[in-house]
PDB file as gemmi writes it, atoms N, CA and C in Angstrom:
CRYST1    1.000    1.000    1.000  90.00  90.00  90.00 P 1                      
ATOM      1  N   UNK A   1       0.824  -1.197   0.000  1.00  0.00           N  
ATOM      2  CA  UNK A   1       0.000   0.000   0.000  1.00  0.00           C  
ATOM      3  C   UNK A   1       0.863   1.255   0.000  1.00  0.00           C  
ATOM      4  N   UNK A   2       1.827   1.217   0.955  1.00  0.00           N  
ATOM      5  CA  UNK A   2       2.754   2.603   1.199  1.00  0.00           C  
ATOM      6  C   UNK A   2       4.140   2.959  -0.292  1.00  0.00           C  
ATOM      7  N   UNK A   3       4.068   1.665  -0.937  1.00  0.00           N  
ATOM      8  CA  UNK A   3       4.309   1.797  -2.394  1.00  0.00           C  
ATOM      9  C   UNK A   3       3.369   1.759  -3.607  1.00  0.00           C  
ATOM     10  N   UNK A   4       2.274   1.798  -3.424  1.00  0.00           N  
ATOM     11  CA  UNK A   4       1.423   1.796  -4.059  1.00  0.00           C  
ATOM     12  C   UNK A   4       0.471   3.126  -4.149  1.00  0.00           C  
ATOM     13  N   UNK A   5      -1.085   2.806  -4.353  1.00  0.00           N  
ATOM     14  CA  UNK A   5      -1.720   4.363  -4.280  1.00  0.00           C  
ATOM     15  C   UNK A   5      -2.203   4.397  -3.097  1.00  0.00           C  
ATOM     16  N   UNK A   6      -1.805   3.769  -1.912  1.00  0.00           N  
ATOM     17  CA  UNK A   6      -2.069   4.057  -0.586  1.00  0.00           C  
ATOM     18  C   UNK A   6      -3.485   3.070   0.059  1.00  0.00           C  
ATOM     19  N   UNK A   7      -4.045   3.045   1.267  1.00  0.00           N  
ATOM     20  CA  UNK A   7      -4.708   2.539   1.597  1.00  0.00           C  
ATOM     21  C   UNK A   7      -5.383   2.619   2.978  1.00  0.00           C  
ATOM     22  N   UNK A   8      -5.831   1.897   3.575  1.00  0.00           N  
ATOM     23  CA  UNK A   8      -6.305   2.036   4.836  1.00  0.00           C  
ATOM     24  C   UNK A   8      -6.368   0.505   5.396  1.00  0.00           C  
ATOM     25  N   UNK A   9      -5.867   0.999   6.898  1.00  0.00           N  
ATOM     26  CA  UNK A   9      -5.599  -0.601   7.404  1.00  0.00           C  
ATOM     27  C   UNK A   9      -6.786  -0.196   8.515  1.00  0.00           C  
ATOM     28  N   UNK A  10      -7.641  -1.103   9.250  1.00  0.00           N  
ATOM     29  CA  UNK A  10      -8.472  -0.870  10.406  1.00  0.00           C  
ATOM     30  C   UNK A  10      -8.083  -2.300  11.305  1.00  0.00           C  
ATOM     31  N   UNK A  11      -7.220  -2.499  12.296  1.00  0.00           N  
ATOM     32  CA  UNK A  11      -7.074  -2.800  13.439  1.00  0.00           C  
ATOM     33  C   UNK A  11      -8.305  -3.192  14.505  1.00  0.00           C  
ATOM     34  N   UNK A  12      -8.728  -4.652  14.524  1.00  0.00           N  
ATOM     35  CA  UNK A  12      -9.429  -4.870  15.708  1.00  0.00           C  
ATOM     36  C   UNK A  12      -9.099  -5.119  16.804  1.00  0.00           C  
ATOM     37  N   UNK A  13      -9.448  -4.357  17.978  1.00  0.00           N  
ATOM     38  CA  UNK A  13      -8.664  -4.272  19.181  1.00  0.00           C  
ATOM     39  C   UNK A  13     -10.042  -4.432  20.253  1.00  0.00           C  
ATOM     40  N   UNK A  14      -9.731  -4.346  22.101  1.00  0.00           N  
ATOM     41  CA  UNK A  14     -10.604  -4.819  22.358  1.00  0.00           C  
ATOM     42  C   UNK A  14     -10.665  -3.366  23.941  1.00  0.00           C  
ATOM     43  N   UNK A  15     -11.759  -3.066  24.699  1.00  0.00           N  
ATOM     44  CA  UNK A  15     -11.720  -2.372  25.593  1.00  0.00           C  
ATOM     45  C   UNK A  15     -11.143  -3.264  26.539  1.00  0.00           C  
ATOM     46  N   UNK A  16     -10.559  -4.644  26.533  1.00  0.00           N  
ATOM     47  CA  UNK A  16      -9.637  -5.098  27.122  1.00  0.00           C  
ATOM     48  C   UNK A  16      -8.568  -4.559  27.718  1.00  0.00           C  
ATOM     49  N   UNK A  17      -8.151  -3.806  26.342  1.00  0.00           N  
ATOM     50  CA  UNK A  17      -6.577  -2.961  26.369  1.00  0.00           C  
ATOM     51  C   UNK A  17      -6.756  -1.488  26.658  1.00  0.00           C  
ATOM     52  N   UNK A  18      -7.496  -1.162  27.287  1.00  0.00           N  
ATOM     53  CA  UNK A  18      -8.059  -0.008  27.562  1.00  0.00           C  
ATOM     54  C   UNK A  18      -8.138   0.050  29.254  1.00  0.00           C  
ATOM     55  N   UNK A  19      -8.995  -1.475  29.713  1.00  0.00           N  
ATOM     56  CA  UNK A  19      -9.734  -1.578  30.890  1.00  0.00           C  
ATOM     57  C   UNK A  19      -9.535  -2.504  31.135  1.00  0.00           C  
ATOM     58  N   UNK A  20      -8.264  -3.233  31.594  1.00  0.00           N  
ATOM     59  CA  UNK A  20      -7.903  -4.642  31.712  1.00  0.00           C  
ATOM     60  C   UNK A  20      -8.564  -5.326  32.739  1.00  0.00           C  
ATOM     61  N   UNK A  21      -9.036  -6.606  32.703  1.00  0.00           N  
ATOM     62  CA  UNK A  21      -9.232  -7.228  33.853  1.00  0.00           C  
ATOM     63  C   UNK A  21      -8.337  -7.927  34.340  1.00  0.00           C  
ATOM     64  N   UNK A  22      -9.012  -8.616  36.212  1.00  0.00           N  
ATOM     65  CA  UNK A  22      -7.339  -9.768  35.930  1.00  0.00           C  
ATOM     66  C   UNK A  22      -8.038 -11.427  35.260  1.00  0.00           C  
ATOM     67  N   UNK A  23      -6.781 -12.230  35.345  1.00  0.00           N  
ATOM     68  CA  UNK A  23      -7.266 -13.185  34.447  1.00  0.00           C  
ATOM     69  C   UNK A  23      -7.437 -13.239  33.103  1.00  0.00           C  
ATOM     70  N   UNK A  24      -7.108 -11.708  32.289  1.00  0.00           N  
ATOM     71  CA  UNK A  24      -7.080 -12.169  30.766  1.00  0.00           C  
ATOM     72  C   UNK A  24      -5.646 -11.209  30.737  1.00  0.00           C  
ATOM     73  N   UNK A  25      -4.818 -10.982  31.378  1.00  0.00           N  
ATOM     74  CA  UNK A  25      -3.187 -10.183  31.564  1.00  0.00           C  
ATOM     75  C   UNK A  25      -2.433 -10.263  29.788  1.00  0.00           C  
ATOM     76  N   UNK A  26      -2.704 -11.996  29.232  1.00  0.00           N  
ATOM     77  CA  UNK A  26      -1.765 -12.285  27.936  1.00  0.00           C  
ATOM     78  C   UNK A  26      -3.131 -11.203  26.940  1.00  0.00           C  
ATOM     79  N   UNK A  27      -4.173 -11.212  27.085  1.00  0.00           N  
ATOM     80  CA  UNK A  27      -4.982 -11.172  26.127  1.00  0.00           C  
ATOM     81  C   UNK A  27      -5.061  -9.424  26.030  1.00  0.00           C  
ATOM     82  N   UNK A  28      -5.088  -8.645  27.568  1.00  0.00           N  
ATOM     83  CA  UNK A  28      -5.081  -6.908  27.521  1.00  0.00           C  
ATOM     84  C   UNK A  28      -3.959  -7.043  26.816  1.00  0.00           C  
ATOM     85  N   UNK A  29      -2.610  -7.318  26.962  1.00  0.00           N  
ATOM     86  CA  UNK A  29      -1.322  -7.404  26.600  1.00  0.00           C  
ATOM     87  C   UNK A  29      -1.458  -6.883  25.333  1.00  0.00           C  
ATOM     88  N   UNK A  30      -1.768  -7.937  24.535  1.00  0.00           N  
ATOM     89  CA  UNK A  30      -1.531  -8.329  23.168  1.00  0.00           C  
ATOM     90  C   UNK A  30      -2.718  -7.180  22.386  1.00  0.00           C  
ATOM     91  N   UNK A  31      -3.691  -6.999  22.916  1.00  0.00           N  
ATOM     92  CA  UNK A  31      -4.916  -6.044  22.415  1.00  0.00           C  
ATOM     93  C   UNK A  31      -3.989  -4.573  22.888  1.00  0.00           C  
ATOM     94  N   UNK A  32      -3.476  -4.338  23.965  1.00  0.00           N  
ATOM     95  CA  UNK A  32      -2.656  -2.936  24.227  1.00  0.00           C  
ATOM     96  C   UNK A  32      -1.243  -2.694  23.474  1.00  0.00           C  
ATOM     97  N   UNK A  33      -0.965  -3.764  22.697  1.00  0.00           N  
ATOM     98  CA  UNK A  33       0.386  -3.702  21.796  1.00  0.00           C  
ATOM     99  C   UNK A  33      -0.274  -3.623  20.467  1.00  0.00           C  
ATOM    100  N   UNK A  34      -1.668  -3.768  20.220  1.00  0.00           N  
ATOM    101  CA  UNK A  34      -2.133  -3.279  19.102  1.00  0.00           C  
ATOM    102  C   UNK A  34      -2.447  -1.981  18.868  1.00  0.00           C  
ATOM    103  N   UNK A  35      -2.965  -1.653  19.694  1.00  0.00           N  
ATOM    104  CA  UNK A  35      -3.535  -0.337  20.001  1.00  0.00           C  
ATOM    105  C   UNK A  35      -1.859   0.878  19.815  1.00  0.00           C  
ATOM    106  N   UNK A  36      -0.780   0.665  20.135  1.00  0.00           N  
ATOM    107  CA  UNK A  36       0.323   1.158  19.800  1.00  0.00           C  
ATOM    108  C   UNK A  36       0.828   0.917  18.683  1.00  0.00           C  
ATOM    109  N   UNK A  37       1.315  -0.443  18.206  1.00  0.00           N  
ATOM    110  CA  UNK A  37       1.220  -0.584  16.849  1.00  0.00           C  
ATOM    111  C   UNK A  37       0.503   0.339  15.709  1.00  0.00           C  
ATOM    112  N   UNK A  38      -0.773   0.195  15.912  1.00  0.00           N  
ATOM    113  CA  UNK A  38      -1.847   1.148  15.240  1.00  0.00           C  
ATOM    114  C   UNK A  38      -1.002   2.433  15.199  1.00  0.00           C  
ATOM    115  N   UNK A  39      -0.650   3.187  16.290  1.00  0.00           N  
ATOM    116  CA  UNK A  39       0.272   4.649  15.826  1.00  0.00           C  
ATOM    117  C   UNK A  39       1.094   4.597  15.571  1.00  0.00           C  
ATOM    118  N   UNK A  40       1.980   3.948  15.867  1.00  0.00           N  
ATOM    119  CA  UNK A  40       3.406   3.562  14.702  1.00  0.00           C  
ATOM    120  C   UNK A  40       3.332   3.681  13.737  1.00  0.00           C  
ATOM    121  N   UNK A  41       2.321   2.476  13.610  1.00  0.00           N  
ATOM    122  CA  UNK A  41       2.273   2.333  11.682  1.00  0.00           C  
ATOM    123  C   UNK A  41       1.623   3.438  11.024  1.00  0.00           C  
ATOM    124  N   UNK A  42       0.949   4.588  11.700  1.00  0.00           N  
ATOM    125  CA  UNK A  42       0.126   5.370  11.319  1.00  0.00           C  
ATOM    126  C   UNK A  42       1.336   6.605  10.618  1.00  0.00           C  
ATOM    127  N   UNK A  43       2.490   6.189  11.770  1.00  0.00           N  
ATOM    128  CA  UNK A  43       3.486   7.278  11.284  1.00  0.00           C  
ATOM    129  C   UNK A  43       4.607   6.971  10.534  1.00  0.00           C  
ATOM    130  N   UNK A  44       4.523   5.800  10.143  1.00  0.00           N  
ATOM    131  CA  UNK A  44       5.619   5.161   9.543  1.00  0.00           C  
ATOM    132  C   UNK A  44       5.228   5.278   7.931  1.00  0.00           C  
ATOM    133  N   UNK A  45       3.562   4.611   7.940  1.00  0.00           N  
ATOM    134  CA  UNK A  45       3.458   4.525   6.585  1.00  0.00           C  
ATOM    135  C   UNK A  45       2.805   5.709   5.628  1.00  0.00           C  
ATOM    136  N   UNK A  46       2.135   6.384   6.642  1.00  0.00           N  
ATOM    137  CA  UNK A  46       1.578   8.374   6.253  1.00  0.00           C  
ATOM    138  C   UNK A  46       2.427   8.696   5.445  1.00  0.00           C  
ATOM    139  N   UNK A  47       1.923   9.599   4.643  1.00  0.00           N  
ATOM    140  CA  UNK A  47       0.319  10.185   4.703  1.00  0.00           C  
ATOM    141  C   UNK A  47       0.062   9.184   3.399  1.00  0.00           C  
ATOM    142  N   UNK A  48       0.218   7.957   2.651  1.00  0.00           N  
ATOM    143  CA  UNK A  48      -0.092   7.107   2.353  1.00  0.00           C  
ATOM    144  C   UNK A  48      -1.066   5.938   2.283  1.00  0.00           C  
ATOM    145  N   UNK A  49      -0.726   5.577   3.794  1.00  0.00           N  
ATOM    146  CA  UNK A  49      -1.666   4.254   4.182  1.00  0.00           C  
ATOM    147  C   UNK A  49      -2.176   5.533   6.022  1.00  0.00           C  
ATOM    148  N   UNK A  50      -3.386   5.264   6.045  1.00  0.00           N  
ATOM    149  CA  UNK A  50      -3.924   5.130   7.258  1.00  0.00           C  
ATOM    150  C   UNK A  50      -4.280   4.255   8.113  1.00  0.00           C  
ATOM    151  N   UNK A  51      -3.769   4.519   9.579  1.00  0.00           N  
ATOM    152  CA  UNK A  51      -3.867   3.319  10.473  1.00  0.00           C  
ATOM    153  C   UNK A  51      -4.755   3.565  11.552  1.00  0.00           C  
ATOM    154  N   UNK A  52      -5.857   2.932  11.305  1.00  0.00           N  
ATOM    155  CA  UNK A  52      -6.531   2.763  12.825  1.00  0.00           C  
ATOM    156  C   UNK A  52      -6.582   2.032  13.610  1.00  0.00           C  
ATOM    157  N   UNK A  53      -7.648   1.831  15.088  1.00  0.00           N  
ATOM    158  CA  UNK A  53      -7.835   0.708  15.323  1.00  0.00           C  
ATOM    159  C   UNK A  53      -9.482   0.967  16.049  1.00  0.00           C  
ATOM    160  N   UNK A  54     -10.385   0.083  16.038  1.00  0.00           N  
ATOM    161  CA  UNK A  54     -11.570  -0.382  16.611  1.00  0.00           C  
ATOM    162  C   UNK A  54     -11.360  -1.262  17.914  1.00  0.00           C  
ATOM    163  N   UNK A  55     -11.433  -0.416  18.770  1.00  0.00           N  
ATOM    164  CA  UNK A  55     -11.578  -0.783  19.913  1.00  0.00           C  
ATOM    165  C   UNK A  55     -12.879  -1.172  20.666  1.00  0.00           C  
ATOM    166  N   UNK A  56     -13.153  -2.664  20.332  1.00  0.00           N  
ATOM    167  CA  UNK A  56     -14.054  -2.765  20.376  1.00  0.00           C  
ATOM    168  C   UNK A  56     -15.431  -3.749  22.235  1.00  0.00           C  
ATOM    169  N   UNK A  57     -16.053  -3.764  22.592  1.00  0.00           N  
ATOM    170  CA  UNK A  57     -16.357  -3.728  24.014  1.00  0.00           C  
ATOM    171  C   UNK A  57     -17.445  -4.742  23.884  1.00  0.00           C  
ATOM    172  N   UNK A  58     -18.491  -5.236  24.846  1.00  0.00           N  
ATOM    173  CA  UNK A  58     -19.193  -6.378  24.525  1.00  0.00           C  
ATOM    174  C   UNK A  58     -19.745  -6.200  23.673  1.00  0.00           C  
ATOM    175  N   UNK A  59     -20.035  -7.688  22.447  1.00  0.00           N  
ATOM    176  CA  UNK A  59     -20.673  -7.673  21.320  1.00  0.00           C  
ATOM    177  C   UNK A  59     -21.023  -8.872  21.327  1.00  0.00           C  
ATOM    178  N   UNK A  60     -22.475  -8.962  20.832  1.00  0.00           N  
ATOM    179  CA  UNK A  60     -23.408 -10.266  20.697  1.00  0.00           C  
ATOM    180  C   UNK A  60     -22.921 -10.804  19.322  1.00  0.00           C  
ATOM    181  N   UNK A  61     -21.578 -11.432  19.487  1.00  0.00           N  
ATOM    182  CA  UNK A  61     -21.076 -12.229  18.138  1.00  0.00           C  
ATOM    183  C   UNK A  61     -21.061 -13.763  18.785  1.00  0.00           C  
ATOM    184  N   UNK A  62     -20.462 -14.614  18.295  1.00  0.00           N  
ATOM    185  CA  UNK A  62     -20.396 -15.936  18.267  1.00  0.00           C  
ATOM    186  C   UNK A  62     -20.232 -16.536  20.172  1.00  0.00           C  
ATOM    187  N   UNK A  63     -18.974 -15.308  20.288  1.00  0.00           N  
ATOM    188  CA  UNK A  63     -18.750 -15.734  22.384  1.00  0.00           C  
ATOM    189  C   UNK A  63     -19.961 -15.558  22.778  1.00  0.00           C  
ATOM    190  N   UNK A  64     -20.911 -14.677  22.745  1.00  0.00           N  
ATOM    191  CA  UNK A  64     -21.758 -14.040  23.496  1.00  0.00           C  
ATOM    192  C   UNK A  64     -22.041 -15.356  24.275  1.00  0.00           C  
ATOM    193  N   UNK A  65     -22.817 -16.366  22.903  1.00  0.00           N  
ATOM    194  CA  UNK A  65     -23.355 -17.629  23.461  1.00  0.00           C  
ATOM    195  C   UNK A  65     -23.004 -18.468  24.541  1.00  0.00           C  
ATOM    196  N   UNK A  66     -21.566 -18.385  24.804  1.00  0.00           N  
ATOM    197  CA  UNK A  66     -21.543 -18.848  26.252  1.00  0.00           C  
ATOM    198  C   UNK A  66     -21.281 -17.729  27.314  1.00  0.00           C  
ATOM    199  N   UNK A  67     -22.075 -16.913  27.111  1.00  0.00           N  
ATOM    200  CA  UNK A  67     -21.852 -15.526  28.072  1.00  0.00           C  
ATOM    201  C   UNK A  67     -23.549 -16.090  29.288  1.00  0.00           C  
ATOM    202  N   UNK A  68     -23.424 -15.632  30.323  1.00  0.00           N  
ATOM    203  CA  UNK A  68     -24.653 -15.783  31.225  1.00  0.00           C  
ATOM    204  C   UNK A  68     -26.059 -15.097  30.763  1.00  0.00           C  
ATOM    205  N   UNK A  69     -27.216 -15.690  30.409  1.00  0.00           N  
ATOM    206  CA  UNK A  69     -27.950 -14.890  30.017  1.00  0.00           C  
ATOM    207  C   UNK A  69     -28.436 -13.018  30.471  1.00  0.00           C  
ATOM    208  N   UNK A  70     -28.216 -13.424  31.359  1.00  0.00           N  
ATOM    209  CA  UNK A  70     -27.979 -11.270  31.971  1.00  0.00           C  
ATOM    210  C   UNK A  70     -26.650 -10.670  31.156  1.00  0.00           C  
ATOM    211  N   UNK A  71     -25.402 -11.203  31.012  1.00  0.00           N  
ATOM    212  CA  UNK A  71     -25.113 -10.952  30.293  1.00  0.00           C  
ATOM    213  C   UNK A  71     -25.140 -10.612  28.657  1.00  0.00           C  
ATOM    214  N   UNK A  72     -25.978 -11.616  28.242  1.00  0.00           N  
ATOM    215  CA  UNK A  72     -26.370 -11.033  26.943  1.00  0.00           C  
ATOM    216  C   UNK A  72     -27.147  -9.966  26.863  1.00  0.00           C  
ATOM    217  N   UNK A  73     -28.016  -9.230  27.953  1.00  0.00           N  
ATOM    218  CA  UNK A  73     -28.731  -8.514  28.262  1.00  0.00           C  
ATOM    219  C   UNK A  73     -28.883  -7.055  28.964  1.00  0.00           C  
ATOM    220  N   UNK A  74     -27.573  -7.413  29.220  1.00  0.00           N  
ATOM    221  CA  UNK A  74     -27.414  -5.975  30.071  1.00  0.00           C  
ATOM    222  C   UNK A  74     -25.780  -6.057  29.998  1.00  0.00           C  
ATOM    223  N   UNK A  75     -25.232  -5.000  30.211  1.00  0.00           N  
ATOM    224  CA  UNK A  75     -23.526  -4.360  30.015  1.00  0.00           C  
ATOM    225  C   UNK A  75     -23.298  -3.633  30.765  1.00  0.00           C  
ATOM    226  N   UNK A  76     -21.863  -3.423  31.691  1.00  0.00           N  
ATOM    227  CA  UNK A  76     -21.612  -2.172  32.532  1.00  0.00           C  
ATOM    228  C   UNK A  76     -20.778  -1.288  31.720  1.00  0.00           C  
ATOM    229  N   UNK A  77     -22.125  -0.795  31.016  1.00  0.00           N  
ATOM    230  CA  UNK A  77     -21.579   0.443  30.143  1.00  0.00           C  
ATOM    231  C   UNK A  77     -22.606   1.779  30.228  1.00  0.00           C  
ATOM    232  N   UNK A  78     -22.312   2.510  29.642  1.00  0.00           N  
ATOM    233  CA  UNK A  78     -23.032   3.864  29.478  1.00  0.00           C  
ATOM    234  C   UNK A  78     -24.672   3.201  28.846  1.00  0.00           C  
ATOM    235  N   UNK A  79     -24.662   2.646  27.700  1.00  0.00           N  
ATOM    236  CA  UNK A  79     -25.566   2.719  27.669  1.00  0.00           C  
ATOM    237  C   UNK A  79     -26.700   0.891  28.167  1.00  0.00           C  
ATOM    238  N   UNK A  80     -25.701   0.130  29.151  1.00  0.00           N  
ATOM    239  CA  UNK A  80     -26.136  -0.687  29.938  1.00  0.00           C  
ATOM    240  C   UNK A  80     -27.021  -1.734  29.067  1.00  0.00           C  
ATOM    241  N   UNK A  81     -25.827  -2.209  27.869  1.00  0.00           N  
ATOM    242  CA  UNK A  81     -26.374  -3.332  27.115  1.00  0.00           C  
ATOM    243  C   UNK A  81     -25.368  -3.794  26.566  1.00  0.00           C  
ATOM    244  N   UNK A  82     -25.423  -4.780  25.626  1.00  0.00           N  
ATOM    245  CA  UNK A  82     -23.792  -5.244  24.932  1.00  0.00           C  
ATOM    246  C   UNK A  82     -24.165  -4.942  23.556  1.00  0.00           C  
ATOM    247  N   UNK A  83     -23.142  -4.509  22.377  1.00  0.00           N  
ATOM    248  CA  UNK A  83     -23.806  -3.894  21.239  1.00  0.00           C  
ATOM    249  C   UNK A  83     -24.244  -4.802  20.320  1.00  0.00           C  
ATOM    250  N   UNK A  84     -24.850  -4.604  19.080  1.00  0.00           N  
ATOM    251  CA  UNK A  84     -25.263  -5.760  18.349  1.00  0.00           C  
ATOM    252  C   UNK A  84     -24.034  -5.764  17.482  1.00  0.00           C  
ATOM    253  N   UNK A  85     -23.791  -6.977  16.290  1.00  0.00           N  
ATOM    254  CA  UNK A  85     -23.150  -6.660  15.396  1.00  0.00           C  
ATOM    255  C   UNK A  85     -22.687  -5.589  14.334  1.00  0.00           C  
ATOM    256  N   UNK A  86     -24.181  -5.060  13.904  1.00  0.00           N  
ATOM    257  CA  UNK A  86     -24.480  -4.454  12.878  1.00  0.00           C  
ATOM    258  C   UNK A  86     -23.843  -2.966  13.588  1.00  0.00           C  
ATOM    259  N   UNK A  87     -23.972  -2.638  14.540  1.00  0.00           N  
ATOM    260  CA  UNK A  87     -23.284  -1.603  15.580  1.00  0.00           C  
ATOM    261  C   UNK A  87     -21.937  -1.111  14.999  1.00  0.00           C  
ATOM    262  N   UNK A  88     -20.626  -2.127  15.120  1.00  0.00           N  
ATOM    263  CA  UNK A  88     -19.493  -1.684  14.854  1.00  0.00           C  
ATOM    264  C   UNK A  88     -19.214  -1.173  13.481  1.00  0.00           C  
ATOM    265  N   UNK A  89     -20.193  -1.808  12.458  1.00  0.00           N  
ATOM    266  CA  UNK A  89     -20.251  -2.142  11.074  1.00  0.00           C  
ATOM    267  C   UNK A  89     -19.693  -0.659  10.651  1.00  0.00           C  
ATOM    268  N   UNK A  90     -21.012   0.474  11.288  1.00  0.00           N  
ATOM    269  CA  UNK A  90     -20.810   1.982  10.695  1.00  0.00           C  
ATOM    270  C   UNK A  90     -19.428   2.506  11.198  1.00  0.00           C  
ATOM    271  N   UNK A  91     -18.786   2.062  12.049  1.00  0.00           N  
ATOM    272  CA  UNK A  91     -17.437   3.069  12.489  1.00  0.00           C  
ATOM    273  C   UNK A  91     -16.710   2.244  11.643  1.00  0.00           C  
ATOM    274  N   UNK A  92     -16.602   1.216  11.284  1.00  0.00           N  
ATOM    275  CA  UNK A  92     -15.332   0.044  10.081  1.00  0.00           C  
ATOM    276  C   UNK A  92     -15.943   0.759   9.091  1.00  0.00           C  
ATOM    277  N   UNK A  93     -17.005   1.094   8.174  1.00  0.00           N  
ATOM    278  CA  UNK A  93     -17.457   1.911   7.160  1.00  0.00           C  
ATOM    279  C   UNK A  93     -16.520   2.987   7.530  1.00  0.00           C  
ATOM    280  N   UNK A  94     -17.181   4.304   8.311  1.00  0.00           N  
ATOM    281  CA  UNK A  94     -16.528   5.357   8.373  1.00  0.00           C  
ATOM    282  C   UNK A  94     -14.578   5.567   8.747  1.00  0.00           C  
ATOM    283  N   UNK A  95     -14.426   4.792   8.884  1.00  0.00           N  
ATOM    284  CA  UNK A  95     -12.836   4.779   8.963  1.00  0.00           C  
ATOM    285  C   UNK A  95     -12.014   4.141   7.313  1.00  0.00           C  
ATOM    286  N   UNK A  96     -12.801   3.073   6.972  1.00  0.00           N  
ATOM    287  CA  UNK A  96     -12.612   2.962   5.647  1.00  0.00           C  
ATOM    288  C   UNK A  96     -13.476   3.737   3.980  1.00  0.00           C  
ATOM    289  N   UNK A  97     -13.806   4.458   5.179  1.00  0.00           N  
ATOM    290  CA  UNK A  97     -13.808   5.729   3.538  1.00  0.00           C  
ATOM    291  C   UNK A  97     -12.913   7.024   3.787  1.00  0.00           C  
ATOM    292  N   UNK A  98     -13.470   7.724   2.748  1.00  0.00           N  
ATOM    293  CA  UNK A  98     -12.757   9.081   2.563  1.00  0.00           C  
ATOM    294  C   UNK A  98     -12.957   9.929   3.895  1.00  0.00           C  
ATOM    295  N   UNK A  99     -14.356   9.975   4.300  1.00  0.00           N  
ATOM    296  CA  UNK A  99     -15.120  10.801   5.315  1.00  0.00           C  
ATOM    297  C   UNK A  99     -14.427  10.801   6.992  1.00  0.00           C  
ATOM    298  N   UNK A 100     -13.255   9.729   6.431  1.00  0.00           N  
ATOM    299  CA  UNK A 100     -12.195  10.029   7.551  1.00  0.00           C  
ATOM    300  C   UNK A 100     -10.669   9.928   6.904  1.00  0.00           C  
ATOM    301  N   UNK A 101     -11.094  10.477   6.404  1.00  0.00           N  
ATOM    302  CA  UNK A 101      -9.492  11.173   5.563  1.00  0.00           C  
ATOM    303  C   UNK A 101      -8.599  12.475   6.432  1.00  0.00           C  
ATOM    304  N   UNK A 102      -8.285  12.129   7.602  1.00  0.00           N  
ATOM    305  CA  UNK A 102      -7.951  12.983   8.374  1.00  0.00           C  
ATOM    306  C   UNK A 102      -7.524  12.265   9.366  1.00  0.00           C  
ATOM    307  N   UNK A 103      -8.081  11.677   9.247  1.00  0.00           N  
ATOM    308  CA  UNK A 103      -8.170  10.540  10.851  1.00  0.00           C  
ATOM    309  C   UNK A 103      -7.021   9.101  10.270  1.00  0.00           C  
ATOM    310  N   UNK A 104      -5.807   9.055  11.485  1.00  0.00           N  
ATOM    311  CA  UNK A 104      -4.879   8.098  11.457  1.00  0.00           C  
ATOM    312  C   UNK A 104      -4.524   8.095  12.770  1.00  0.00           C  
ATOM    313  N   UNK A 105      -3.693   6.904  12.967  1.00  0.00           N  
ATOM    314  CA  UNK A 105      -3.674   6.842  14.136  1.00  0.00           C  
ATOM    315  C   UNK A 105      -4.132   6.614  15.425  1.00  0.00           C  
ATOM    316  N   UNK A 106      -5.414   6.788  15.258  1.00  0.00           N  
ATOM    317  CA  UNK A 106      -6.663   6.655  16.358  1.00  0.00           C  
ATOM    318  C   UNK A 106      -7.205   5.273  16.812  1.00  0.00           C  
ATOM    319  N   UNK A 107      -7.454   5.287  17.929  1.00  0.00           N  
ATOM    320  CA  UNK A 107      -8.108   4.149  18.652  1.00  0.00           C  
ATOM    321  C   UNK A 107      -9.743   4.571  19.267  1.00  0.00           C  
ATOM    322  N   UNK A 108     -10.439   4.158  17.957  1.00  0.00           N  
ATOM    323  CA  UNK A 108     -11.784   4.458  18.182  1.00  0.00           C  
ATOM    324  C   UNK A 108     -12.973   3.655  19.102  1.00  0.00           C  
ATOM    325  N   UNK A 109     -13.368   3.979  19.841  1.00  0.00           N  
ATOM    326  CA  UNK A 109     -14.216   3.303  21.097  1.00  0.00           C  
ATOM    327  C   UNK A 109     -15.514   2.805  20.886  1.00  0.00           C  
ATOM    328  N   UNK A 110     -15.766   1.842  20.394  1.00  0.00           N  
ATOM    329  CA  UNK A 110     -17.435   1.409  20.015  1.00  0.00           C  
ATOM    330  C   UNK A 110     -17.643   0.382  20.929  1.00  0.00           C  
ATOM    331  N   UNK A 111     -17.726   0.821  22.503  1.00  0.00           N  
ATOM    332  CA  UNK A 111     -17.948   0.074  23.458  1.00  0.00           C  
ATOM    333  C   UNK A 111     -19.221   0.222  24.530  1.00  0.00           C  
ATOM    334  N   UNK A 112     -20.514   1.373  23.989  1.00  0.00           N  
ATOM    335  CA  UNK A 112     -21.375   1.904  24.840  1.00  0.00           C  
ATOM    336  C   UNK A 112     -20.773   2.837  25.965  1.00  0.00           C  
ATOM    337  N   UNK A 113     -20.146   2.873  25.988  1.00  0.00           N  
ATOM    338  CA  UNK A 113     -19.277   4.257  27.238  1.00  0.00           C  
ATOM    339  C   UNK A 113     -18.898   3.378  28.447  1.00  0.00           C  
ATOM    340  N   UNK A 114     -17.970   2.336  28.086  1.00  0.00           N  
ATOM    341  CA  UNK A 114     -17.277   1.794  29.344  1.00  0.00           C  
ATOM    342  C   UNK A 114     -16.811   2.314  29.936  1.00  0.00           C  
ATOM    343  N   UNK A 115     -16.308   2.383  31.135  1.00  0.00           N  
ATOM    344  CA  UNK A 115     -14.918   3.296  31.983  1.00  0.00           C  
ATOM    345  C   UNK A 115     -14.553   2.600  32.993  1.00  0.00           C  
TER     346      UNK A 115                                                      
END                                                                             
């Protein structure tokens, strides 16, 4: 891409690496070395290739299913649910178009307002 006509990379990352718990230590790890990566490469391969990452927080994908049913149902988040799929879809759209042609580097939060 960074020899070519450029591109956009989008990084899935997790509010893991944000808000670690204990018991997943290898897994924040590896999600918080992405999340850096992501700006590295943002400055390495610019103004060329853009680098993000989707930082992303509970989602009713395939794990959910062995999640506790309250869990599928409720989230300790802002907006006190876990998101659907179709949810993250628009920020992976908007980072892979033009309409964020400005935006590199960033670790974007589609987690309902964890903290």
């Amino acid at each position: 891409m960074a020899d070519g006509q450029g591109g956009v990379i989008i990084n899935i990352s997790s509010s893991g690496a944000l808000i670690p718990l204990p018991g997943v230590v290898p897994y924040a790890g590896a999600k918080a070395a992405l999340n850096a990566m992501t700006v590295s490469l943002a400055h390495e391969y610019g103004p060329k290739v853009r680098v993000n990452t989707i930082s992303a927080g509970p989602f009713l994908t395939d794990i959910a299913k062995a999640w506790p049913a309250e869990a599928r149902e409720t989230a300790t988040n802002a907006l006190g649910r876990p998101g659907r799929p179709e949810e993250i879809v628009t920020a992976a759209l908007f980072l892979a178009s033009s309409a964020s042609s400005f935006t590199t580097g960033a670790i974007v939060r589609v987690d309902g307002g964890m903290s």
